[in-house]
Structures are given as C-alpha cells and as structure tokens.
C-alpha positions in Angstrom: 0.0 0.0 0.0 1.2 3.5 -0.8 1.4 5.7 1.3 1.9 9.9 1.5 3.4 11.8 5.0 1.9 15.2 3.9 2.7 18.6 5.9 -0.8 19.6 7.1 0.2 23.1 5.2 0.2 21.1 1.8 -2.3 18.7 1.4 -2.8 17.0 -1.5 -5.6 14.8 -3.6 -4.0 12.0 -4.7 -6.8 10.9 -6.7 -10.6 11.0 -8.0 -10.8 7.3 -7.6 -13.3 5.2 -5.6 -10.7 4.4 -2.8 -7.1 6.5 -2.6 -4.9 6.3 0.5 -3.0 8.8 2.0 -1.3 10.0 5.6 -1.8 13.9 6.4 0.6 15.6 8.8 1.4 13.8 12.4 4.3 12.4 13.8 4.8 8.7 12.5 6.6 7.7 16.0 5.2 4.3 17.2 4.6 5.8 20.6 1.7 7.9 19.0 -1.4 6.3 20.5 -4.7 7.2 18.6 -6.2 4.4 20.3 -9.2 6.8 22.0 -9.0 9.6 19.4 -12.2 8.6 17.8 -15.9 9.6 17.7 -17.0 6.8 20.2 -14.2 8.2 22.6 -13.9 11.6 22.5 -17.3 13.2 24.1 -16.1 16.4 25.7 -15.2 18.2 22.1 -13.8 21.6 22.6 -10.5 22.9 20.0 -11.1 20.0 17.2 -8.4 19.6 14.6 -5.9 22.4 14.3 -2.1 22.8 13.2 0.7 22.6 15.5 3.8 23.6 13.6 4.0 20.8 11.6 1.5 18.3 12.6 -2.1 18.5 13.4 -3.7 17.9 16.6 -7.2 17.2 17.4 -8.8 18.3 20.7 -4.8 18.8 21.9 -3.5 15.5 20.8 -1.1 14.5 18.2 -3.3 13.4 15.2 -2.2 11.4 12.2 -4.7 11.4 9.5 -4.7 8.3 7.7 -7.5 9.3 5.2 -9.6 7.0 2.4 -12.3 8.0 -0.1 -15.4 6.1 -0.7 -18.1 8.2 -2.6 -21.8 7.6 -1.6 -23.6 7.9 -4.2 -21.4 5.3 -6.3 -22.1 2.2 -3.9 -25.7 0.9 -3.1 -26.8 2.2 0.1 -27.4 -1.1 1.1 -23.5 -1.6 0.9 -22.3 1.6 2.5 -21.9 0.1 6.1 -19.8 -3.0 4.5 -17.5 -0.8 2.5 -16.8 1.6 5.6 -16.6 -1.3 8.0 -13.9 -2.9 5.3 -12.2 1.2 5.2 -11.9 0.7 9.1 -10.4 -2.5 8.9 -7.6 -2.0 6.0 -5.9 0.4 8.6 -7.3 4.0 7.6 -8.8 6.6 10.2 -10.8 8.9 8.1 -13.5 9.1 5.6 -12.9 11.5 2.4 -16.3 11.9 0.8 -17.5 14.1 -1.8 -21.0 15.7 -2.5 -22.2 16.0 -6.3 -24.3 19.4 -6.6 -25.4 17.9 -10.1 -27.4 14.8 -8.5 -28.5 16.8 -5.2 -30.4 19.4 -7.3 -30.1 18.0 -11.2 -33.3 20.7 -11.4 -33.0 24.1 -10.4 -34.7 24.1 -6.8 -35.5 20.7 -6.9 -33.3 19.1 -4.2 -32.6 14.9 -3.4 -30.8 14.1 -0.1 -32.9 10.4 0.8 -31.9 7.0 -0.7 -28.4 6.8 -2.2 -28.4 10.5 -2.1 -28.5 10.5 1.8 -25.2 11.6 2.6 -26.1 12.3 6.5 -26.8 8.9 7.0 -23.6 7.9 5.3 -21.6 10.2 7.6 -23.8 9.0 10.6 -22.8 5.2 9.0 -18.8 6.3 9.3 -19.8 7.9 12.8 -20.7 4.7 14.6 -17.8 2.6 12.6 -15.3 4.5 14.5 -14.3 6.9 11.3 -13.4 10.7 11.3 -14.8 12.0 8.1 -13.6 15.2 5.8 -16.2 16.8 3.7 -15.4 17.5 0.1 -18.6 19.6 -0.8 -17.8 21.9 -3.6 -19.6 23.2 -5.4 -16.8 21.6 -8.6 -16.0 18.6 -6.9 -14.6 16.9 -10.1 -13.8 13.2 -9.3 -14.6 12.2 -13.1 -18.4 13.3 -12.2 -20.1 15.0 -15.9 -19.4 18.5 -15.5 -17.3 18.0 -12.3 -20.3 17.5 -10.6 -21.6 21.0 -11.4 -25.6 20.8 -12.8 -26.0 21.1 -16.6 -28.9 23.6 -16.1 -26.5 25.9 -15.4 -25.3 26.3 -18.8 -28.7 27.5 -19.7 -27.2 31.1 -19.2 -25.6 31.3 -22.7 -22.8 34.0 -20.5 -22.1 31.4 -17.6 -18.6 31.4 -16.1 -18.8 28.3 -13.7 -16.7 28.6 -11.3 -16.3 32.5 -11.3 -18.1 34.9 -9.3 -20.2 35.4 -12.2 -23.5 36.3 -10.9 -25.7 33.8 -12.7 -23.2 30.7 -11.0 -22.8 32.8 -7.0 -26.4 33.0 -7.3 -27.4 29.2 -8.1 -24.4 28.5 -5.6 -25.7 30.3 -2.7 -29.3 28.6 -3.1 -27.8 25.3 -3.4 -25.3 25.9 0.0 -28.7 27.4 1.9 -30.1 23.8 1.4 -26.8 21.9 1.9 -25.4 23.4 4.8 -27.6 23.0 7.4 -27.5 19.2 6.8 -24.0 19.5 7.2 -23.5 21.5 10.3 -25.2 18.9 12.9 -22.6 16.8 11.6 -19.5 18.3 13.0 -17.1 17.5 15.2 -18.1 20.3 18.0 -21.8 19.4 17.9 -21.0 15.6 18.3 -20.0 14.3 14.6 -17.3 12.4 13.0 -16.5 15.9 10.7 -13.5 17.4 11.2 -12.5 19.6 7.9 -14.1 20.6 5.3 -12.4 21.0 1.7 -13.4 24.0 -0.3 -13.9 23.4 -4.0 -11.0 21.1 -5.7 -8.1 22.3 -7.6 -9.2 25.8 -8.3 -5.2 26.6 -8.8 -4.7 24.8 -12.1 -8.3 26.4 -13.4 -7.7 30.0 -11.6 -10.1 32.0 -13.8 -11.1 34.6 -11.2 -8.8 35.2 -8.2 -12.0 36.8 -5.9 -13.4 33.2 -6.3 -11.7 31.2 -3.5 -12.1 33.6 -1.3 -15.7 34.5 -2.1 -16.4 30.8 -1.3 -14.2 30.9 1.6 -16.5 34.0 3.0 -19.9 32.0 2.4 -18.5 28.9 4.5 -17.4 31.5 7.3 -20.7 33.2 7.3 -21.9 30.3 9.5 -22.0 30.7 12.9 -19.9 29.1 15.5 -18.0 26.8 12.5 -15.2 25.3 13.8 -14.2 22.9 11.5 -11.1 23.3 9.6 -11.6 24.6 5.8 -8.7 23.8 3.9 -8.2 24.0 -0.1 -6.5 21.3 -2.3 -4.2 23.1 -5.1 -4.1 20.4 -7.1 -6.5 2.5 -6.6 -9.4 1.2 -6.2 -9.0 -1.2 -3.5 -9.1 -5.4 -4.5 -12.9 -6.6 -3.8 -14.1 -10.2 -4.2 -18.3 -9.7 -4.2 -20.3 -12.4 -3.1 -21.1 -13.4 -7.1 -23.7 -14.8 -8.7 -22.1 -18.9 -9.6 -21.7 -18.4 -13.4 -22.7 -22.1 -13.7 -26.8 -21.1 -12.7 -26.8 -18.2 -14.6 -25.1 -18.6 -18.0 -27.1 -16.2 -20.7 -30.3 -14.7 -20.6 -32.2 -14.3 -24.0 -34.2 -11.4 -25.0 -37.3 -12.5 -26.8 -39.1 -8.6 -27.1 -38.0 -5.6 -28.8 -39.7 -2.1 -30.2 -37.8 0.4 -32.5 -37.5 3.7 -31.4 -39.6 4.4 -34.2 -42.4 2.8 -32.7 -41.7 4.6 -29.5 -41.4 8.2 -30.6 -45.5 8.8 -30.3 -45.4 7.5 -26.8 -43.1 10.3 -26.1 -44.4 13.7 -25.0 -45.5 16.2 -27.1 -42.5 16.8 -29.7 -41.1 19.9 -29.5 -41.0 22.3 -32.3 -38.0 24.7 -33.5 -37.0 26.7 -36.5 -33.2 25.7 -35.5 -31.8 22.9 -33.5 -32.0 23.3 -29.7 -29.0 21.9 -27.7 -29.9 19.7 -24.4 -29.7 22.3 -22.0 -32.1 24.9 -23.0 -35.0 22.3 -24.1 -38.5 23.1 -22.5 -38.2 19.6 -20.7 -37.6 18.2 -16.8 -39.4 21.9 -15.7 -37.3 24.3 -17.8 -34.6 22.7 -16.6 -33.5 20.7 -19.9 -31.8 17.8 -20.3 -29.2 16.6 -18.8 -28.0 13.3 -20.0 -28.9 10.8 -22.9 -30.2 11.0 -26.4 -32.0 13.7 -28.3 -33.7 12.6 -31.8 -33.6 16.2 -34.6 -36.6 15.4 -37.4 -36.5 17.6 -40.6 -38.3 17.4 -43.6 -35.8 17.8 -46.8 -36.5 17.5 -50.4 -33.7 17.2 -52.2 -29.9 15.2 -51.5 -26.8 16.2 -51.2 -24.1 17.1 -48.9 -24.7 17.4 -45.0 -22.1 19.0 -43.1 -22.3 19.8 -39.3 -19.1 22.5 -38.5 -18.8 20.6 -35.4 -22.5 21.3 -34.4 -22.8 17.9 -33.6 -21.9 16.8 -29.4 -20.8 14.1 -29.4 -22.2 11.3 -31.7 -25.0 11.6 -34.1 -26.6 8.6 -36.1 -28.0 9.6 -39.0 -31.1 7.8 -40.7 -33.5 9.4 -43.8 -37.0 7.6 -42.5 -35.6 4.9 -40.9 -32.5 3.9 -43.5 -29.4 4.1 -41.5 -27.0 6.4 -43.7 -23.9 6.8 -41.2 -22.4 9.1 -37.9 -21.4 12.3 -37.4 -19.2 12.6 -34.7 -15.9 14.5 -33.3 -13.8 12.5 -36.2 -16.6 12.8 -39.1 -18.5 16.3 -39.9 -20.0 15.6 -43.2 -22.0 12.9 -44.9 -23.4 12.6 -48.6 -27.4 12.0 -48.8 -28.5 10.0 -51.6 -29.7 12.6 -54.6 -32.5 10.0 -55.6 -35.4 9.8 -53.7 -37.7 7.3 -54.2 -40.2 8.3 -51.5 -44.1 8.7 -51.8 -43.9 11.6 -49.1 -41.2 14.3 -48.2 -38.4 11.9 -46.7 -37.6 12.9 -42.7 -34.2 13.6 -42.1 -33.4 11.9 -38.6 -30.3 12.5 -36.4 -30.2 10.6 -33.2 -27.4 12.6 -31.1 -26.0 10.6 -27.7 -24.5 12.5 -24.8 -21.5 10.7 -24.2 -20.9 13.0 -21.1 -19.3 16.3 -20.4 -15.9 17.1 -19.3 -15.2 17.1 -15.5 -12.2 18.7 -15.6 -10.6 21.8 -17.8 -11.8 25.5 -19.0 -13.6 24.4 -21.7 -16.6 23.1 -19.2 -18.4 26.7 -20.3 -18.9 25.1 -23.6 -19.8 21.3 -22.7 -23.6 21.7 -24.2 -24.7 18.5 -26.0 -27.0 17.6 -28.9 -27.1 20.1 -31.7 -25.6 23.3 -30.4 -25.9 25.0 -33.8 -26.8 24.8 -37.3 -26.4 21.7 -39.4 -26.0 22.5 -43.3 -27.4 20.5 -46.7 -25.7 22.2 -50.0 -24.4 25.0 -47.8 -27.7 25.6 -46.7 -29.4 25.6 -42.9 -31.9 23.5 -42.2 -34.8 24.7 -40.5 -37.9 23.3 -39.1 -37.3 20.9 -36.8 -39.1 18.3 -34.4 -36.9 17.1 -31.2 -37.5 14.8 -28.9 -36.0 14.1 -25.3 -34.9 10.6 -24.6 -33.0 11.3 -21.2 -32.8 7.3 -20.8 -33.9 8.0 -17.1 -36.3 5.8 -15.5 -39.5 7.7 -15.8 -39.0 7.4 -19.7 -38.8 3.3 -19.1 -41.9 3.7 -17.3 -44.3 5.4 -19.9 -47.2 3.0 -21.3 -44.8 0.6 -23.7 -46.4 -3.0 -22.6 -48.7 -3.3 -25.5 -46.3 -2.4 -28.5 -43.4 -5.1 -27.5 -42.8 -7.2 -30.6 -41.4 -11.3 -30.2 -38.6 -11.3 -31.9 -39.1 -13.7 -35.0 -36.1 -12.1 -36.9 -32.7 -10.3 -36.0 -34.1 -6.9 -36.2 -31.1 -3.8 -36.5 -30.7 -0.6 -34.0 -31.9 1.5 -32.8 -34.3 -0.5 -30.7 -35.3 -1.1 -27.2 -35.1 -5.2 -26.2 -36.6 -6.8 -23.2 -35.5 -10.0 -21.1 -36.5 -11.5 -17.8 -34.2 -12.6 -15.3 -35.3 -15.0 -12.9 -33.9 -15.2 -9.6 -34.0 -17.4 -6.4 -34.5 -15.8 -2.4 -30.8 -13.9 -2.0 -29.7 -12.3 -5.2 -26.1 -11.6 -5.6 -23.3 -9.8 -7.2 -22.6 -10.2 -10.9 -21.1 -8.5 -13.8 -23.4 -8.7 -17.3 -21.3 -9.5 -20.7 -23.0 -8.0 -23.9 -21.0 -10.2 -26.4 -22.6 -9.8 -29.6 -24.2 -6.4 -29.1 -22.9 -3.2 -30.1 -23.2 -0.5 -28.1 -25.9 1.2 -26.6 -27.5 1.5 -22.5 -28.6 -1.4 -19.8 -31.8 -1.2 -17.5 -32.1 -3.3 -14.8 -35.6 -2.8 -13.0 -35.5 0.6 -14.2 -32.2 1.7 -13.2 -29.5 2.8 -15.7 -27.3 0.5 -15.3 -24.1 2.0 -17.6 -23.3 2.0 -21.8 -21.5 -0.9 -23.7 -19.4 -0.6 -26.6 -17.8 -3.4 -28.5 -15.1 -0.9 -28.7 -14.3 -1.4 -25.0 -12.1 -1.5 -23.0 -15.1 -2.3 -20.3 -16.0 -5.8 -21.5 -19.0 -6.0 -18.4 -20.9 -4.1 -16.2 -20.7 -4.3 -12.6 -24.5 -5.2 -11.7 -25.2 -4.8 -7.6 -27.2 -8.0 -5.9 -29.5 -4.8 -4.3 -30.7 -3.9 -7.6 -32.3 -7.6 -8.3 -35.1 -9.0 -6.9 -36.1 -12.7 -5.6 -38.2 -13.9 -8.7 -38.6 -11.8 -12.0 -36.4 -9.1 -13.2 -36.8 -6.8 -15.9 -33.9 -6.1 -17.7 -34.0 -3.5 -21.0 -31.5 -3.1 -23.6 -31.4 0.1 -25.9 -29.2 -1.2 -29.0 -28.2 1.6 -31.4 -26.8 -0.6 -34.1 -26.8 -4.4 -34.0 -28.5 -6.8 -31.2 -26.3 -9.9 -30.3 -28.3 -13.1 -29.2 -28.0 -13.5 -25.6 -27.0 -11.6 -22.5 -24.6 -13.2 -20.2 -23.8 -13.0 -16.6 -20.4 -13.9 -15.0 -18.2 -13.7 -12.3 -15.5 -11.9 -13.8 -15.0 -8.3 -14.2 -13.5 -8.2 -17.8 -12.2 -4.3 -17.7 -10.4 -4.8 -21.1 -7.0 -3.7 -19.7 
C-alpha cells in the first residue's frame, strides 16, 4: 500500500478514484497512540483539529490522519456500512467523501438528499464505525463526475462562467449551500459528529479564472455561525474486492425474446417539441425548464432534395443519421460531413433523422463553459441551414422506461437492427447476488435493470462487463431492457468476472 506523509500546510488529492490512501501531517513515531482519538471516545469536544507547527492535533492531541475516499452515491446504500466497515479494517482513520451538486439538485430548486443521495446517513454510517470524516462539498467537486459534478442547467445562461463569481453561478451556488449546509452543520465535530474539515472546491489553482473566487467561497463557508471545522483548499486505486457473485454455472445467458424500435416509441413520447433551428440539451422546455441533462435527443427535418450534409462541429458528441428509418452513417468528433443520396424514391417528403448521444461532459478543464450537447448550432445541406425541426428528449432515465410501452413489445421472430429497445426476464432465487453482465454480440448502446440505468456498452471497449449490484435484483422476476443503437447480439450473459479490457 502506498502511502503519503503530507505537511498539514500542503495537502494534496492523490486521486478522483473510488478508494485513494494517503497519511496527512502527524508524527509517524510508534509511541503515537490514537487508540481513544475517535468519535465513540472523544465526548467532551472543545479545539477539534488544528495545526501545530508541523502536525495536526485534534482536541490537543497529536493526530495522524490516515484518510480514504469512498463516494456515496457510487455504492448501493445497502452496501455503504460493508465498504466503511472494510475502510476501518484496512488500517485507515478517516473518511474522504464528496457531494455531487449535479445529482443533489439535477433541477434548479429541486433538491434529493434520501436513498443513495442520503449523505447524512452515510456520515452518521462512518460515525458509529469509529471513522473521522472530511467533507469534500464543492460546489466543482470533479472526481470524473459529468461536469465535475456541477448541474448542466446551469449552462442554460448562454454568458455562464462556472466557477467565477459570475452572478448567474454565485447566485445558483448560494441557493444550493442554503439547502446543503444546514444538513452539514449537525454533523461536526463540535456538535457531536465524526466531521472534522471541510475541503473548499477542488483544484481551483490549475483552473484559476477569477482570483476573488476562492475567497468569495471561503466568505460564504465562514458566514456560518460558531463553524469550527477546519476549511482547507486542495491546489491540485481502487481497493481489491471479491463480491459475493452470482455462480456463473446457474446463470449462463439470458435471451431477449421482445424488442420495439424507437420508431415505434417516438409517439409515446411527449409532445415533440418544435423549432426553427436545433435546440442543444440544455435549453430544451423539458424536466421543468430545466432541460436535459443526460442521454439522447432525436432532430426530425423534412428535406427534399440530397446532397451534402455538413455539421461545422454542431454535432456533441455522436450523431446517427437515418433518412426515415434507413441508417446512412455518424457524425461525430472525427466525421462532420456525410453525402445524402440525390435520388429519392419516397411517396412523401423523406424525414431527415439525427439521433445525437450524450457521451458526457468534461469534468475537468476550461472548456466546461462550452460542454452543451446535442445540436448546439446549425447543421447545413448544399451549404444551406436546415430549418424546421421536431426534437424529442430521450434522457434514458427511469420515468422514460416507465411510460405506457407493454402493448407495443414485438417477439422477436427475426434479428431486427438498431436503434431498438429489447426486453429479457431474469429470474432469480431468495438472495440475489453480485454479478457483472457481458454483452458479447451487441454493439453498443444502455442497460436497464428494473429501471435503473445500469451504464453504456461498446464493443469498442475496453469495459467488456458491467458491474451489476445483488440490491438492484429481486427474488423472482427481473426486468432487464436493452437500448441497441446498431446491431442486437443473441444472448445476454452473466459472469463472475469483471472483464475491464485492460
């Protein structure tokens, strides 16, 4: 195991990762006992953890930080108390957790703290397992989250500066830190909880695009009363598990007899909405005026003649393009043009379809003031705009699995092609377990278990299977849908194995 021995005046984040290890500050002298220097122990609080020259101390004592990150709202809740138990026993004092503004309010005002999203009860969790816990709240929080965790909705404001003191971000800050805070402060370590320091935004000095920012933040944190906790600013591998598994010898394949095109799902959607140019993600009229964050958008236009379709990089990030429903090619990062056929043999005006996939915004970088998706500006034909367009949200989140689909599922008599949603049932016994599911044959495209998103495939790799949690499957039947942009394989297949691809 690597370890760091880090002066408390230079602390440093080793990594985003789901587990990282590293020793802050303290004297490494075997006579150190730390023995009683934890939450069950320590009931009189009074100084918490301060610097002493070179090494911290809490509550007067010499302290050694020995400090690992496990993020929430990546491990089922049903697992948290296992994985922070496991933390305790592999050596480490300290829990380093992060919260993600983007999935605590993914609408403007709309704010989640219960299921996975219950980071108080995490903290509480860490509390009672003998762990010290520093708070990583943001509002950029990075960790390899889409948009560093900040909320797409943001980028609504066509002049936003995240991470500035640009009025349009300070002011969707400060409403998101009026919510946040008080759940934090019953937490610390002078009102009886395992926090003792709280880490201001992440890494600002490689970004540094305002130089009132840090401080502005550092003002909003102090405007709390009595806040003793330690703020402190970070300048800027996973651990071996062996899950309890499914045996691969009960549960070989599982075949997918149902499918629908997305064709054939398009008039279940809502209300298409209408625009003389493309709209990008973010600014759609969908989720509340809050616009979409994640997922596919379909663009419909009617054209009437061939020819030459360039996209001057309009397109973010992948675009499948289709004239009715005859697959013609993608636009992507690498490809901005593609030749329509001149001869149309179509009773009606043909419909020019591009299906566009968010495949997720940078976490990381200055460009995150530009990370809009979809079409974020005009697509051309002969030189020409096209105008006139019908969109359509698929945000691939579970209320769009749950809209009224039962009665158009087709048996699948042939191999049909992508796009196309496919359905299988997974049977299980009384105590479902871990498993990973291996999409050989398939192509790429989006797993639902039960209506949860489970991850993308590609046969492009390098993840060969996705991790798939024994809380998200149920004793008996399971619903598992696949969203195939391209070409279904024949079977779906669970195993014991990870297969990363490395």
């Amino acid at each position: 195991m690597l370890t760091f021995l880090l002066r408390p005046v230079g602390i440093l984040c080793l990594s985003s990762g789901l587990l990282v290890m590293a020793q802050f500050g303290g004297d490494l002298s075997p006579r150190m006992n730390q023995a009683y220097l934890t939450p069950f122990h320590i009931k009189n609080r009074n100084v918490g953890l301060k610097v002493e020259g070179s090494s911290f101390t809490l509550d007067g004592s010499p302290f050694l930080i020995i400090a690992g990150t496990i993020h929430y709202f990546r491990v089922p809740r049903e697992y948290w108390r296992d994985r922070l138990l496991k933390l305790k026993a592999c050596g480490f004092n300290t829990l380093t957790t992060h919260i993600p503004w983007n999935l605590h309010e993914p609408r403007k005002g709309w704010f989640y703290f219960t299921a996975n999203l219950d980071f108080m009860a995490f903290i509480s969790i860490a509390s009672e397992v003998e762990l010290w816990v520093i708070l990583c709240p943001g509002p950029y929080i990075g960790s390899d989250l889409d948009l560093g965790g900040l909320p797409s909705w943001l980028l609504q404001d066509p002049k936003m500066k995240l991470r500035t003191t640009y009025k349009g971000f300070t002011k969707a800050m400060n409403h998101y830190f009026d919510e946040l805070i008080p759940k934090i402060v019953p937490l610390q370590y002078g009102k009886g909880g395992p926090i003792i320091a709280v880490q201001v935004e992440n890494e600002y000095g490689s970004y540094h695009r305002d130089k009132r920012y840090m401080s502005y933040i550092k003002k909003g944190w102090r405007r709390i009363s009595e806040w003793p906790n330690l703020l402190f600013f970070i300048a800027g591998v996973p651990m071996p598990q062996r899950p309890d598994l499914i045996p691969k010898a009960i549960y070989k394949s599982l075949r997918t007899p149902y499918y629908i095109a997305l064709w054939d799902v398009i008039p279940y959607l809502k209300e298409a909405i209408s625009s003389v140019k493309p709209i990008c993600m973010e600014k759609l009229s969908v989720n509340q005026g809050n616009g979409q964050s994640s997922g596919y958008i379909l663009y419909e236009v009617m054209i009437s003649t061939g020819g030459l379709l360039t996209t001057k990089n309009h397109v973010q990030d992948r675009g499948q393009v289709f004239l009715n429903e005859n697959y013609l090619g993608v636009l992507d990062h690498f490809t901005n043009q593609l030749t329509i056929p001149t001869k149309m043999d179509y009773k009606d005006i043909p419909t020019l379809r591009i299906l566009v996939e968010n495949q997720g915004r940078l976490a990381y970088g200055k460009d995150i003031n530009k990370e809009r998706k979809g079409l974020i500006g005009d697509i051309y034909l002969n030189n020409s705009p096209l105008r006139r367009f019908k969109i359509y949200s698929l945000d691939m989140k579970t209320k769009f699995l749950k809209r009224d689909l039962p009665n158009i599922w087709k048996p699948v008599s042939f191999k049909p092609r992508g796009p196309a949603f496919f359905l299988g049932i997974l049977r299980m016994g009384n105590y479902p377990k871990d498993t990973f599911i291996k999409m050989e044959g398939w192509t790429k495209g989006v797993i639902f278990i039960n209506g949860r998103n489970l991850g993308r495939y590609w046969n492009i790799g390098p993840q060969e299977a996705l991790y798939l949690p024994g809380p998200w499957l149920h004793p008996g039947s399971n619903e598992i849908i696949v969203f195939e942009e391209f070409r279904p394989g024949q079977e779906i297949r669970f195993t014991n194995i990870s297969h990363l691809g490395y």
